[in-house]
C-alpha atoms as a printed R data frame, in Angstrom:
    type eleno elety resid chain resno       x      y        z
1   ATOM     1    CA   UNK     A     1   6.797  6.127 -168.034
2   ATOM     2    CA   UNK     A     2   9.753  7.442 -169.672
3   ATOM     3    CA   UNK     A     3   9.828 11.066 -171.479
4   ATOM     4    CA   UNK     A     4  12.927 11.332 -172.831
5   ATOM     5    CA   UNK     A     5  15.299  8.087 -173.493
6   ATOM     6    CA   UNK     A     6  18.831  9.629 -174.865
7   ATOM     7    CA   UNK     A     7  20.943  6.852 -176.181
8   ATOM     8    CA   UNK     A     8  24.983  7.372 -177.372
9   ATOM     9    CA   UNK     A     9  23.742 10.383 -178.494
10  ATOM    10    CA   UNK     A    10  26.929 12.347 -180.628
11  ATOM    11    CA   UNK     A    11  26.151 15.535 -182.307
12  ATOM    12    CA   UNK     A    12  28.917 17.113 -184.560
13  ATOM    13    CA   UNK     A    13  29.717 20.394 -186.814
14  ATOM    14    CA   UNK     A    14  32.326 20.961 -189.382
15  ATOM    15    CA   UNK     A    15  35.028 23.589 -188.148
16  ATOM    16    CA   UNK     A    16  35.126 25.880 -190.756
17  ATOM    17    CA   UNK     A    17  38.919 27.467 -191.119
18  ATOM    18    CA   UNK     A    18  37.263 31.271 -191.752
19  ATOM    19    CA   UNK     A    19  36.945 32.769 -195.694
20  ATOM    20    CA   UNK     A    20  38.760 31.550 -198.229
21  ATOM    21    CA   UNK     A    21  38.915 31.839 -201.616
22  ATOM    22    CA   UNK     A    22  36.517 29.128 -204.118
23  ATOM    23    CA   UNK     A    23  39.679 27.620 -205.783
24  ATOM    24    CA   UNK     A    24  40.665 26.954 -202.109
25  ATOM    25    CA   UNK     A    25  37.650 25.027 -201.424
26  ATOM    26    CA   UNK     A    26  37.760 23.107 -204.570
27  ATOM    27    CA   UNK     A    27  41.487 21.745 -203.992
28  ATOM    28    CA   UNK     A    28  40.295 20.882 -200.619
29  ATOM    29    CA   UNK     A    29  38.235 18.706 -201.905
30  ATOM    30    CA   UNK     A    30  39.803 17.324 -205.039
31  ATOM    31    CA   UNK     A    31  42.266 16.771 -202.621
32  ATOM    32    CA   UNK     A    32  39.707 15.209 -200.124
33  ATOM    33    CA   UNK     A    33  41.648 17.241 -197.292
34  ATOM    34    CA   UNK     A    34  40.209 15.697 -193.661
35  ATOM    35    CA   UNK     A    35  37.532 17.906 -192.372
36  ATOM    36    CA   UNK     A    36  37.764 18.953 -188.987
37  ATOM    37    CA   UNK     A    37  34.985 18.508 -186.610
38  ATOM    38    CA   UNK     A    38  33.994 20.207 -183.288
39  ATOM    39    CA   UNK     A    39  31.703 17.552 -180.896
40  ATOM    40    CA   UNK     A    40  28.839 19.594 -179.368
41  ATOM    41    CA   UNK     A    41  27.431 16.231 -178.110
42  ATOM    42    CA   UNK     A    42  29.261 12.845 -177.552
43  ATOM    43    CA   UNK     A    43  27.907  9.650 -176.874
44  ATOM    44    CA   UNK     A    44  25.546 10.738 -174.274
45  ATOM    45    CA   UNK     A    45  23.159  8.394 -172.423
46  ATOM    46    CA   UNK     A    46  20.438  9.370 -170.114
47  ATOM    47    CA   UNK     A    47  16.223  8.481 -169.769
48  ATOM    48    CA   UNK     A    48  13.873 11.267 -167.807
49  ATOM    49    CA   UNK     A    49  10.376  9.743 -166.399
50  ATOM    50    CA   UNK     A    50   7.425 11.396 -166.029
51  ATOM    51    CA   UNK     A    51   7.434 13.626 -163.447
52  ATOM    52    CA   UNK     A    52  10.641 14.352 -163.177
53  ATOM    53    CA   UNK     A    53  12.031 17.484 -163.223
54  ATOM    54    CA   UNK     A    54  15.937 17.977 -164.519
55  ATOM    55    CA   UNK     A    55  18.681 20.996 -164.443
56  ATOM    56    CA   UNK     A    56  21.235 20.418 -167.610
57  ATOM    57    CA   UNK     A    57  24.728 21.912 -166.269
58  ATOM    58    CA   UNK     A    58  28.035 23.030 -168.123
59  ATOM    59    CA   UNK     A    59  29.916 26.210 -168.708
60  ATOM    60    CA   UNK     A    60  29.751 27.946 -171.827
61  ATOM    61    CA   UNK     A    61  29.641 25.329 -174.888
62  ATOM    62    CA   UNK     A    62  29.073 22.363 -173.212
63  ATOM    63    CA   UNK     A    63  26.651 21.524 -175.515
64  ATOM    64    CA   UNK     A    64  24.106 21.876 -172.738
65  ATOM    65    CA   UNK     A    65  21.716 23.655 -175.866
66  ATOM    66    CA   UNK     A    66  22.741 21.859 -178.426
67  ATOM    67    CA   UNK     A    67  21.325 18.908 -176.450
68  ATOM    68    CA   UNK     A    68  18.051 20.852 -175.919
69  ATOM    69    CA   UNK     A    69  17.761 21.145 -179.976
70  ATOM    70    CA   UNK     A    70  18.237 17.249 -180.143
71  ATOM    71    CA   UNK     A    71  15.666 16.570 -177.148
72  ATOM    72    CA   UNK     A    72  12.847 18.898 -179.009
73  ATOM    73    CA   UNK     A    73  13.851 17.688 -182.086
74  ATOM    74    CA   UNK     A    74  15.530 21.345 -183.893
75  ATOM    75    CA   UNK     A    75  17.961 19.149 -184.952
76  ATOM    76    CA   UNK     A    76  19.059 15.803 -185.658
77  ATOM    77    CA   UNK     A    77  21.952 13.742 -184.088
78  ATOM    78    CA   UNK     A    78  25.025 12.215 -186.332
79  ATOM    79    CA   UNK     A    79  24.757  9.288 -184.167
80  ATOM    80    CA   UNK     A    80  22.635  7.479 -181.514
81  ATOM    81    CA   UNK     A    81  19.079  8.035 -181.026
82  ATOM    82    CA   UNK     A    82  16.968  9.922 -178.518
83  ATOM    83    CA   UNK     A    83  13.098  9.562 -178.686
84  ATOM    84    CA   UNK     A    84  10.346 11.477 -176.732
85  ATOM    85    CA   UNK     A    85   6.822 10.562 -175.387
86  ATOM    86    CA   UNK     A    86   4.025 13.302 -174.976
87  ATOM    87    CA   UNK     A    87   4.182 17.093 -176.305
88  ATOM    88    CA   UNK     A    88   7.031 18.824 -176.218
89  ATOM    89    CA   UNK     A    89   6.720 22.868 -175.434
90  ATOM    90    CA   UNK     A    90  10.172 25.171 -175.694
91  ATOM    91    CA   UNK     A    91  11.692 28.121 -174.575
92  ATOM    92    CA   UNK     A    92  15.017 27.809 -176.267
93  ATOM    93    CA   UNK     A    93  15.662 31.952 -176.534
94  ATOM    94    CA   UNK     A    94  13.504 35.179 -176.636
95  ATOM    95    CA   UNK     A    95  10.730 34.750 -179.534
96  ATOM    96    CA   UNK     A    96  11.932 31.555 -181.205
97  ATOM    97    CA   UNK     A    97   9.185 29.956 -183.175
98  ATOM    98    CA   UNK     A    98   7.896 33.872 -183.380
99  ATOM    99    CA   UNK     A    99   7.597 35.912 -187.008
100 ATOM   100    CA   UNK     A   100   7.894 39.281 -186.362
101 ATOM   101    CA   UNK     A   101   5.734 40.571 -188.906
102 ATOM   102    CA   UNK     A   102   3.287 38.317 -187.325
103 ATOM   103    CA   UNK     A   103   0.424 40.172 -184.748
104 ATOM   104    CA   UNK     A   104   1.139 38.682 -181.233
105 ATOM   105    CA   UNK     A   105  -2.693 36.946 -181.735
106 ATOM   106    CA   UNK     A   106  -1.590 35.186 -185.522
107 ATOM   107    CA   UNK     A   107   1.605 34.111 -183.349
108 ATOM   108    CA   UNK     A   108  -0.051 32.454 -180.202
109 ATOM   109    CA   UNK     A   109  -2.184 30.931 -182.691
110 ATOM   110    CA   UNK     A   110   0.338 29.792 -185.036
111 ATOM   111    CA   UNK     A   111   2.349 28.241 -182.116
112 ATOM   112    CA   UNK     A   112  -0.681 26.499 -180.863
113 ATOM   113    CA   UNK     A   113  -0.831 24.729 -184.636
114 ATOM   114    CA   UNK     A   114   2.094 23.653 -184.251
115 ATOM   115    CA   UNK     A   115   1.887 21.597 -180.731
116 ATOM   116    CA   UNK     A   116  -1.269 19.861 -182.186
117 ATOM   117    CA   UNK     A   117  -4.029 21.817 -181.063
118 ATOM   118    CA   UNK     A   118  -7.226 23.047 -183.025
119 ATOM   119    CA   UNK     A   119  -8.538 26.227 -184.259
120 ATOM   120    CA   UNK     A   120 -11.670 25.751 -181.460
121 ATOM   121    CA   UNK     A   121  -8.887 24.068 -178.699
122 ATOM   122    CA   UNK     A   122  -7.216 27.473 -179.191
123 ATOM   123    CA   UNK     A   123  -9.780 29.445 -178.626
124 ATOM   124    CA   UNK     A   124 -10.974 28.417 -175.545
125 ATOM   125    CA   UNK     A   125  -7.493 28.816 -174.282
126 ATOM   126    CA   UNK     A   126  -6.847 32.468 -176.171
127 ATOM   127    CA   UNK     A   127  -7.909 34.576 -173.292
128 ATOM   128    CA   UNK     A   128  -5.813 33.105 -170.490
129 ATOM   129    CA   UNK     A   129  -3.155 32.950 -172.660
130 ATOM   130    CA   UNK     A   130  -3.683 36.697 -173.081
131 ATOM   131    CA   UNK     A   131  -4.248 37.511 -169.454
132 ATOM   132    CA   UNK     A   132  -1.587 35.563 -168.157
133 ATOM   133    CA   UNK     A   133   1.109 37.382 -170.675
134 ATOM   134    CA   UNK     A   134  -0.438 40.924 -169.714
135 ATOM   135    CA   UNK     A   135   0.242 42.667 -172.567
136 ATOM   136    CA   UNK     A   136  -3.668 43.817 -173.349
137 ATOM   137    CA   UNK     A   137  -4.508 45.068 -176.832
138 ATOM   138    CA   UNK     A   138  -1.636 44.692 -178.074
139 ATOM   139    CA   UNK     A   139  -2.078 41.172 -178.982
140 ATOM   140    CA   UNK     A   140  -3.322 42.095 -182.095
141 ATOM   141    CA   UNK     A   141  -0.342 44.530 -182.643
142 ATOM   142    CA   UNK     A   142   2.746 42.938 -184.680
143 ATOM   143    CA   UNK     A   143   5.450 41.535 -182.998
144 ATOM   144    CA   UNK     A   144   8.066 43.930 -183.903
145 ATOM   145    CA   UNK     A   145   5.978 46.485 -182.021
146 ATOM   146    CA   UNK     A   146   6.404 44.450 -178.289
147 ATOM   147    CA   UNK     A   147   9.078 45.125 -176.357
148 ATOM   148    CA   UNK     A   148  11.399 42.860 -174.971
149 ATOM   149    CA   UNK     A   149   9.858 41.789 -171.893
150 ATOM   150    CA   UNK     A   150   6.253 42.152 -173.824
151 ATOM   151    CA   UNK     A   151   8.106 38.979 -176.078
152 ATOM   152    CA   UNK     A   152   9.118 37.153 -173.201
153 ATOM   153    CA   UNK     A   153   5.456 37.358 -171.338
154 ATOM   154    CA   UNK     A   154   3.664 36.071 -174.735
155 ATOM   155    CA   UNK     A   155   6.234 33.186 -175.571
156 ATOM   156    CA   UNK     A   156   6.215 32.016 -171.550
157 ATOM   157    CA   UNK     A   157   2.560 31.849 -171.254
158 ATOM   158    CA   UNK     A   158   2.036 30.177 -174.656
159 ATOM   159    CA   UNK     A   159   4.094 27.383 -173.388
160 ATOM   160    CA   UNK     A   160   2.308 26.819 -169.918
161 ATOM   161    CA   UNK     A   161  -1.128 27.309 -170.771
162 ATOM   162    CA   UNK     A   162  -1.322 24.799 -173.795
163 ATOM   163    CA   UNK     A   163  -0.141 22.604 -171.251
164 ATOM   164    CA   UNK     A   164   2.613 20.223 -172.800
165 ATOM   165    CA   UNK     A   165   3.997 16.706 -171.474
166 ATOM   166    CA   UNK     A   166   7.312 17.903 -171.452
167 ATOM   167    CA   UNK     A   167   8.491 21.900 -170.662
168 ATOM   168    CA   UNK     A   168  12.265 22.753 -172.151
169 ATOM   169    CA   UNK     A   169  13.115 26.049 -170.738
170 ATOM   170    CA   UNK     A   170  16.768 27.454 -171.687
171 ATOM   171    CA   UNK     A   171  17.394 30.904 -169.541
172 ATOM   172    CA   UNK     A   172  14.269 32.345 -170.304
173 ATOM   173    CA   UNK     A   173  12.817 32.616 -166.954
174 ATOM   174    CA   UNK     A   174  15.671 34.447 -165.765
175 ATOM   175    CA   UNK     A   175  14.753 37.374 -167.834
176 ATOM   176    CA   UNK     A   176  12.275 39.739 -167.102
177 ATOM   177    CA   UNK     A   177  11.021 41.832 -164.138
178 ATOM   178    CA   UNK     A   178  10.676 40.064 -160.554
179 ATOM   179    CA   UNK     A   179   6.950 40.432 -160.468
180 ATOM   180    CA   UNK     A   180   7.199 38.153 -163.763
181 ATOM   181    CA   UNK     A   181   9.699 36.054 -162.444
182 ATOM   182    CA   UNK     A   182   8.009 35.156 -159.497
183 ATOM   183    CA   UNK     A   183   4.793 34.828 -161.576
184 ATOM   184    CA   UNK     A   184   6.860 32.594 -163.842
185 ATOM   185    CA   UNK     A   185   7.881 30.441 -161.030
186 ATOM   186    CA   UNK     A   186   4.525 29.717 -159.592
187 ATOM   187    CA   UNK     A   187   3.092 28.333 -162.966
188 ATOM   188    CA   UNK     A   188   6.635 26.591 -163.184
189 ATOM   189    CA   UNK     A   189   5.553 24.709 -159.739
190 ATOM   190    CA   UNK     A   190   2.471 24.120 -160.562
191 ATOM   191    CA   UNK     A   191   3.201 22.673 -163.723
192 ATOM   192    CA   UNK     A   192   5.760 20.446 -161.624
193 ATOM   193    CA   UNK     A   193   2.995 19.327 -159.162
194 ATOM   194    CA   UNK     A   194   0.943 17.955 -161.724
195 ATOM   195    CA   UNK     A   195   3.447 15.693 -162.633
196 ATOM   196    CA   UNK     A   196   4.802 16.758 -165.806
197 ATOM   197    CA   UNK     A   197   8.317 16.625 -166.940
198 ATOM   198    CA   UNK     A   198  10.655 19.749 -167.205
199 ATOM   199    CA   UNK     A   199  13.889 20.337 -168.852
200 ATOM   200    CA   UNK     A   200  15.947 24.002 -167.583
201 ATOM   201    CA   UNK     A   201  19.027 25.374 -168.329
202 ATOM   202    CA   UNK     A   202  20.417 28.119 -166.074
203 ATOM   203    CA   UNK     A   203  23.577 29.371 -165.203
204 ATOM   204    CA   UNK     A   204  21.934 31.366 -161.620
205 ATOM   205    CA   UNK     A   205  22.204 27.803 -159.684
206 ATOM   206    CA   UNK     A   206  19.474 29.067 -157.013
207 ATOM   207    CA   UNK     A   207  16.819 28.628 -160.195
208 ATOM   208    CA   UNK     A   208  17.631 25.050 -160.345
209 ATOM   209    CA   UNK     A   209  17.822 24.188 -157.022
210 ATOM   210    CA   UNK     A   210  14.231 25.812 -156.429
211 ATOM   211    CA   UNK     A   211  12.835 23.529 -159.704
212 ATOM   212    CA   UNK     A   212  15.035 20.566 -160.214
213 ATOM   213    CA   UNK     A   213  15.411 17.588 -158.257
214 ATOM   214    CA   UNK     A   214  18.450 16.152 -160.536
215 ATOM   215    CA   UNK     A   215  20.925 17.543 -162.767
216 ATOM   216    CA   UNK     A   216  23.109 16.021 -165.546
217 ATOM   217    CA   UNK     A   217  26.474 17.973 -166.137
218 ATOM   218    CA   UNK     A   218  28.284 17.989 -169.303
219 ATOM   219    CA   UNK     A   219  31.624 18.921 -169.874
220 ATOM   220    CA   UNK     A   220  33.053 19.611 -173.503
221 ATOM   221    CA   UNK     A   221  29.976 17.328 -174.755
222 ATOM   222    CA   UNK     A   222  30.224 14.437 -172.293
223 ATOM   223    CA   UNK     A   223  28.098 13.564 -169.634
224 ATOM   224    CA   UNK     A   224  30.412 13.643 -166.489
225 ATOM   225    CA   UNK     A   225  27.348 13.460 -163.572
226 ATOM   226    CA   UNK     A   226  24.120 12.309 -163.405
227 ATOM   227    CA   UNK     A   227  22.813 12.530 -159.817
228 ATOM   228    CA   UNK     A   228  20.704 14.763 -157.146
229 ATOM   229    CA   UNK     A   229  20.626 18.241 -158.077
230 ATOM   230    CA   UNK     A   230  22.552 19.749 -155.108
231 ATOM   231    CA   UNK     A   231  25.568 16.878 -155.428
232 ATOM   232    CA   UNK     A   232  25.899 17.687 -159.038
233 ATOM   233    CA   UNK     A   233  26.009 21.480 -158.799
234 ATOM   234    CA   UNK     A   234  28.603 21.106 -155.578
235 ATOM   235    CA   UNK     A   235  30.891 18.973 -158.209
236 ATOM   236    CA   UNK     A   236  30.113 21.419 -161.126
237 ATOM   237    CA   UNK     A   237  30.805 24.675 -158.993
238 ATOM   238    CA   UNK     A   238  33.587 23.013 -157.392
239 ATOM   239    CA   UNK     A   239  35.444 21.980 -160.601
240 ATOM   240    CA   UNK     A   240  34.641 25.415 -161.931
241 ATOM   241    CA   UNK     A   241  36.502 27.009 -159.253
242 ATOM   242    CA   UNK     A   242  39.537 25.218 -159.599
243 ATOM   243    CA   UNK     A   243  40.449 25.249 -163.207
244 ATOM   244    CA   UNK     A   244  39.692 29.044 -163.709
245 ATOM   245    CA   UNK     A   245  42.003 29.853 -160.413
């Protein structure tokens, strides 16, 4: 069963040439000056099955999360089409999809809505969300009152325990204390062993080696490699190497 089926996917934004004064901008375009456009994404092809699990590699705007956005559906591509099968859960950076002026409890909730789950669904899963996060009472504190790492715990364990088709995690496990990391891990495998399908970005290569079997590596918004996960990085690292000596 296929996931995730990417097909000459191109994802653009209009360079913008820094301020400039409103009669600029209108000459520009009486004018109908040619915009200039930056490609975060072009013309990428790839599928993920069920099951798999898959390390996105690049340096620094590669467009490795601008593809993530596409793939959970943040945003939209110019051109091409990528479609997904099952529920899609994602850690794309530290609190998205959290309000701050939210209480930790009206968040986990709120997030739950929003994968498809019910009020009663929730509830039966409120507790281990709350245990697994380890932040106690203050689940019912606001947001702005967690810390950090208190963030990180409650978004993480969210994710897992509502138990999507499809995990997209971008850094996030990476952050944090190494009892939490470890902890993090573990669920991570688990997860993994029951088959689902799992998306990471990481820049600490040892991360995707322990979780990925395969790894697609983009380059200035093209996919360059597709392959095993260990080939890929050895090209990546190695290419790396030479153009910044």
């Amino acid at each position: 069963m296929l996931r995730i089926d990417c097909q000459l996917v191109t994802k653009r934004f209009h360079l913008h040439a820094g301020p400039r004064l409103l009669r600029t901008h209108v000459l520009d375009s009486l004018r109908r000056r040619q915009r200039e456009w930056f490609y975060a994404v072009k013309n990428v092809s790839f599928q993920i099955k069920s099951g798999e699990s898959v390390a996105i590699v690049g340096r620094n705007g590669a467009g490795k999360s601008t593809l993530l956005s596409l793939i959970t559906g943040l945003t939209r591509p110019d051109s091409g089409k990528i479609t997904t099968d099952g529920r899609i859960a994602a850690l794309l950076e530290l609190g998205s999809g959290f309000h701050f002026d939210l209480t930790g409890a009206e968040n986990l909730r709120l997030n739950a809505a929003l994968l498809g789950f019910t009020r009663k669904q929730t509830d039966m899963l409120f507790d281990s969300i709350v245990d697994f996060a380890e932040i106690g009472d203050f689940i019912n504190e606001p947001l702005r009152t967690f810390s950090s790492g208190m963030i990180l715990r409650l978004a993480f364990s969210v994710a897992v325990n509502l138990d999507p088709d499809i995990l997209i995690v971008d850094e996030i496990i990476a952050v944090g204390d190494q009892a939490f990391q470890s902890k993090c891990f573990e669920r991570v495998r688990q997860f993994r062993d029951r088959g689902k399908t799992i998306v990471a970005v990481s820049h600490a290569a040892g991360i995707l080696v322990e979780l990925c079997d395969r790894a697609l590596y983009l380059d200035q918004g093209e996919l360059v490699m597709d392959g095993e996960i260990r080939s890929v990085l050895d090209a990546y690292t190695g290419i790396a190497r030479s153009t910044s000596s």
